[in-house]
C-alpha positions in Angstrom: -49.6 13.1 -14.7 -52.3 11.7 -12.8 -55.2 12.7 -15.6 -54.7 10.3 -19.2 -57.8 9.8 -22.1 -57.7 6.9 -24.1 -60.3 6.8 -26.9 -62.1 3.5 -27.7 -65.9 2.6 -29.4 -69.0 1.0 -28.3 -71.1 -0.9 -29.8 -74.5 0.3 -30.7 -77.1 -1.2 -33.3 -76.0 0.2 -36.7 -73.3 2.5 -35.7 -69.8 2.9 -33.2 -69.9 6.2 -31.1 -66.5 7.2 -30.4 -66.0 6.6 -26.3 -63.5 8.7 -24.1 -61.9 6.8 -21.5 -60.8 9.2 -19.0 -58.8 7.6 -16.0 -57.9 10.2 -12.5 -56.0 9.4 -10.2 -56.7 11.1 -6.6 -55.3 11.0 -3.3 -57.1 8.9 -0.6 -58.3 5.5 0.5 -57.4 3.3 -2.5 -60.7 2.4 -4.6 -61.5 1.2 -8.2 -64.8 3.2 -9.5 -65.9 3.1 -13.3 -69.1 5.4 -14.2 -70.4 6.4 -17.4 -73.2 3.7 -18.0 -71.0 0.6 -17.4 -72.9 -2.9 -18.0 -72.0 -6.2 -15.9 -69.0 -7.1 -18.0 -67.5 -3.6 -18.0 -67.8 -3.3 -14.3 -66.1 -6.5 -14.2 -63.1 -5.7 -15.7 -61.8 -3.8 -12.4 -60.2 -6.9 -11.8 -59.4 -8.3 -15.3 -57.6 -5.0 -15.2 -55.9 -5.3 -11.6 -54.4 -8.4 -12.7 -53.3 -8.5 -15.8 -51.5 -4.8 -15.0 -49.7 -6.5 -12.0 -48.9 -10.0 -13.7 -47.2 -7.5 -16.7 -44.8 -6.6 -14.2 -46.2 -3.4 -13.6 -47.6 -1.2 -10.5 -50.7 -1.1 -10.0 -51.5 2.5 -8.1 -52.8 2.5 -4.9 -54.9 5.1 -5.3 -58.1 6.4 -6.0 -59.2 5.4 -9.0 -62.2 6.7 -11.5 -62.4 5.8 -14.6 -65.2 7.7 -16.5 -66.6 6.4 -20.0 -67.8 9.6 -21.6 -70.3 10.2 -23.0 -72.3 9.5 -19.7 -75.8 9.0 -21.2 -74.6 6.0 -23.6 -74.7 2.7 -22.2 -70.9 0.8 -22.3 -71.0 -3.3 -23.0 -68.5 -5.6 -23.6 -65.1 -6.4 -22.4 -63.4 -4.7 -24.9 -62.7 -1.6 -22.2 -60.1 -3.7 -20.5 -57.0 -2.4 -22.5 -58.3 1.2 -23.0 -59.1 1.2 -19.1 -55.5 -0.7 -18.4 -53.7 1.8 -20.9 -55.2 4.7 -19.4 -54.6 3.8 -15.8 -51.0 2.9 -17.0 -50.8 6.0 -18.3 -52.4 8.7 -15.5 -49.3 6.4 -12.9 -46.6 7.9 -15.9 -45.5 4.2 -16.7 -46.1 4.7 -20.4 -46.3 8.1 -22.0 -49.5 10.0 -22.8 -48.5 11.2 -25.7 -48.4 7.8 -27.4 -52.0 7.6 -27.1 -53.0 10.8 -29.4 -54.7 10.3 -32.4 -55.3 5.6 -31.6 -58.1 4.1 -30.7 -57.8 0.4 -28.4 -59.8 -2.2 -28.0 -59.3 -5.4 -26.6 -60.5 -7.5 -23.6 -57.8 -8.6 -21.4 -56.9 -12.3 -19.4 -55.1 -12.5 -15.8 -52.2 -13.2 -17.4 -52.1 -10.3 -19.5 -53.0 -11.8 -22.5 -55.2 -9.5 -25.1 -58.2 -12.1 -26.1 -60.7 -11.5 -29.3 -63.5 -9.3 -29.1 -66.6 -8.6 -31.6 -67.2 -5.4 -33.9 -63.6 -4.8 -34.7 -64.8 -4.4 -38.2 -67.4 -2.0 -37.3 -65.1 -0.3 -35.0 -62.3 0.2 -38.1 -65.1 1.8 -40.0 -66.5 4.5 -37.7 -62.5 5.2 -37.3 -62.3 5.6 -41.0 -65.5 7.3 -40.9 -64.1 10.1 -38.0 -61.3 11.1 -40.0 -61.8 10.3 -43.9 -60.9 13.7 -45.3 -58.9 14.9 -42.4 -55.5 15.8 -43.3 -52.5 13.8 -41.3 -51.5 10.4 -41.1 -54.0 7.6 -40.7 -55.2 7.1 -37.6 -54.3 4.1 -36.0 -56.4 1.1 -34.2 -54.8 -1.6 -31.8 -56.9 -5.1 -31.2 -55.8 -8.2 -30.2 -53.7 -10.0 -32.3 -56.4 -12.8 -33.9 -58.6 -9.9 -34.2 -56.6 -7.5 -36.2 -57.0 -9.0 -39.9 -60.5 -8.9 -40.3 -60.2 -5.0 -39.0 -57.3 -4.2 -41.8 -59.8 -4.9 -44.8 -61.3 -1.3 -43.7 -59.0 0.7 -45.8 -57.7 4.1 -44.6 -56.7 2.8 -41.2 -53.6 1.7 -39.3 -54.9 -2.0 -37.9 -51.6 -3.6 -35.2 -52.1 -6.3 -33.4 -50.8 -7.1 -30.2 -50.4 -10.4 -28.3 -50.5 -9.3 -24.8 -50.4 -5.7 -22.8 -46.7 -5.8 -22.2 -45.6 -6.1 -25.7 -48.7 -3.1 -26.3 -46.9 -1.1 -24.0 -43.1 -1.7 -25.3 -44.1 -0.4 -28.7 -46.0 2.7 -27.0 -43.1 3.2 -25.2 -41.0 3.6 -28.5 -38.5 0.5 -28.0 -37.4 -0.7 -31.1 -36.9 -4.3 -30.3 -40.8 -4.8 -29.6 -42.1 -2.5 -32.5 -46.1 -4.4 -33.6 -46.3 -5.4 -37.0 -48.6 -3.5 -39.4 -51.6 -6.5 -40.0 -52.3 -6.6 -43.8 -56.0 -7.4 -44.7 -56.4 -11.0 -45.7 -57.2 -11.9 -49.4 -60.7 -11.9 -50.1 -62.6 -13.9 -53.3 -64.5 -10.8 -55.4 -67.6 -12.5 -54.7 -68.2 -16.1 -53.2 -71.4 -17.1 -55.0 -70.6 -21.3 -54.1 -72.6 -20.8 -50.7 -75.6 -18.6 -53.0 -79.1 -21.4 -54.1 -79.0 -20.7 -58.3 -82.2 -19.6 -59.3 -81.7 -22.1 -62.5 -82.6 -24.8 -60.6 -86.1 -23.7 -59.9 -88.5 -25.6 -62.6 -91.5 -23.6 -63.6 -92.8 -20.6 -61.7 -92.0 -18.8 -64.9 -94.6 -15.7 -63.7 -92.5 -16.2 -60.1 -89.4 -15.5 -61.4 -90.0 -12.6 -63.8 -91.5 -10.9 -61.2 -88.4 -11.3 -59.0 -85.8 -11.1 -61.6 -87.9 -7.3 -62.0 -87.7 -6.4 -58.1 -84.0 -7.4 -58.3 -83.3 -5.1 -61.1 -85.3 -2.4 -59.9 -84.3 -2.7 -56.2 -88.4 -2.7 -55.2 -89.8 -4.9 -52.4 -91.5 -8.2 -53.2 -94.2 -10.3 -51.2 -95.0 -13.9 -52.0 -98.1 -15.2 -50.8 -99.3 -18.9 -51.6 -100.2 -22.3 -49.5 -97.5 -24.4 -48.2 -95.4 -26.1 -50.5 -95.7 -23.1 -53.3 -92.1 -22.5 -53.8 -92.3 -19.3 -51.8 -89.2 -20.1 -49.2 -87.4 -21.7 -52.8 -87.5 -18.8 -54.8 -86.9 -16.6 -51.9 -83.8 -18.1 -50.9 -82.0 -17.7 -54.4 -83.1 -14.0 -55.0 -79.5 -13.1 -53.5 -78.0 -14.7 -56.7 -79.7 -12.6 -59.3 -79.1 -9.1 -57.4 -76.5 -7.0 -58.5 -73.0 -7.5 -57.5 -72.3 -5.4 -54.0 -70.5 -1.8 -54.5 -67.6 -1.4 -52.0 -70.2 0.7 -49.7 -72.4 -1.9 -49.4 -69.9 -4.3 -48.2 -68.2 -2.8 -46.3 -71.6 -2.1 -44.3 -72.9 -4.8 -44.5 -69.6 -6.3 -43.2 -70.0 -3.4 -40.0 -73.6 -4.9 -39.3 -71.8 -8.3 -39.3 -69.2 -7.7 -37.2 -71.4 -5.9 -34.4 -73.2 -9.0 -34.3 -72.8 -12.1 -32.0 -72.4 -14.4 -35.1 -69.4 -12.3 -36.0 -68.1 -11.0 -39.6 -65.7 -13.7 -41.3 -63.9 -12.9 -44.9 -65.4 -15.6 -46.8 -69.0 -13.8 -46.3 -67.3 -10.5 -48.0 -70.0 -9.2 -50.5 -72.2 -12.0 -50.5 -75.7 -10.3 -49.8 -76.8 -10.9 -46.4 -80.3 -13.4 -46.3 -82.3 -14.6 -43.1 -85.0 -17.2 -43.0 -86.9 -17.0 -39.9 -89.3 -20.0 -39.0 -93.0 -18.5 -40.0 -94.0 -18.9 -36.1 -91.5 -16.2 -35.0 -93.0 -13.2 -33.4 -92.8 -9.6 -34.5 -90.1 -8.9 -31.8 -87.6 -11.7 -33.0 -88.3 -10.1 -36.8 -87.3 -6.5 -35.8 -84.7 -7.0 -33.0 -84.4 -7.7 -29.6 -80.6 -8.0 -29.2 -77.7 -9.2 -31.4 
């Protein structure tokens, strides 16, 4: 078979499109190509890939190879391509079977040697999967991530999460040998609510007219504006609003969690259903309030 599809997930603000990565392999001068909107670090992986396929004691083809990241119009960042691009190319050469690759979703960026290293938004990615088939009949689906990333993934419930150390011991458990067979990763244990990190708005002395009208906007989930001279309490009784709103529902965190983890500060468990708070310095500009990257 010289045709495989592995499906993975990009990263994109609020949300993780499902990607297609569709590896040919052709007849001709032998070449390395990857379209679909690749950034720098996906283009790079060409020889993350070539190495860590060959130093896995496999072959790498000598062929032509195209790797296409569909859709075409969405753009592709990250180095978490290298084991869906790896797996597919392994796949397409008939050194793994295709068929182990229906219905899982990979992502992990890859060393020389082989080795499957972290990558961001594997919480995000675990939710669009649960997402794409929650009501779908069948067994779960199934993600694969490197193995420090897995854990924070398994806390999305309705999903498969394995981790896997390196692309060898990836490819023994898609080749069905028992001896290698991944571990299922269990979701660490989480506090409820972790309100030791939260400012307690009982230490605020006065502002009595302040408070109520905060404790009202917290109960009524409306939009409050504070506007005084500096020195006014505003940032103070700003900052310990999070610990009089209500308690997060399960949506909510795990939402929040997705924004998180698609971020470059990252998702960790002990910021599960704390309500997420930012304090930007009053000179910051109305493009650093909004966005302008993660």
């Amino acid at each position: 078979m010289s045709l495989a599809v592995v499906r993975s997930r990009a990263l994109a603000p609020g949300h993780t499109p499902e990607v297609k990565v569709e590896v040919n392999l052709a007849n001709g001068l032998p070449a390395f190509n990857i379209v679909g909107l690749p950034d720098l670090e996906v283009r790079e992986s060409r020889e993350r890939v070539r190495a860590a396929i060959q130093n896995s004691r496999f072959e790498f083809p000598a062929r032509r190879i195209t790797v296409n990241l569909a859709p075409a119009d969405l753009p592709k960042a990250s180095g978490h391509f290298d084991l869906p691009i790896a797996l597919g190319i392994l796949a397409a050469s008939a050194q793994i079977p295709a068929a182990a690759l229906i219905n899982r979703e990979f992502a992990g960026e890859l060393s020389l040697t082989g080795e499957l290293r972290p990558v961001q938004g594997v919480f995000a990615m675990a939710c669009g999967l649960a997402r794409r088939d929650s009501g779908a009949a069948g067994p779960a689906p199934e993600l694969f991530l490197p193995l420090q990333s897995a854990p924070t993934a398994a806390l999305v419930p309705g999903v498969k999460v394995y981790g896997a150390g390196d692309l060898l011991s990836l490819c023994a458990h898609l080749a069905g040998q028992q001896q290698a067979q991944l571990p299922l990763c269990e979701a660490p244990s989480l506090p409820p609510e972790s309100l030791s990190q939260i400012a307690d708005m009982a230490e605020v002395v006065g502002q009595a007219s302040a408070k109520r009208a905060l404790e009202v906007a917290a109960a009524g989930a409306h939009h409050v504006l504070l506007v005084g001279p500096p020195g006014a309490g505003k940032s103070m009784l700003a900052a310990r609003m999070p610990g009089i709103l209500p308690p997060m529902t399960d949506a909510e965190a795990l939402a929040s969690a997705a924004l998180l983890s698609a971020t470059r500060a990252g998702f960790v468990p002990r910021m599960w259903r704390q309500r997420p708070f930012r304090a930007p310095h009053h000179s910051a500009s109305a493009a650093a309030l909004i966005g302008g990257g993660c």
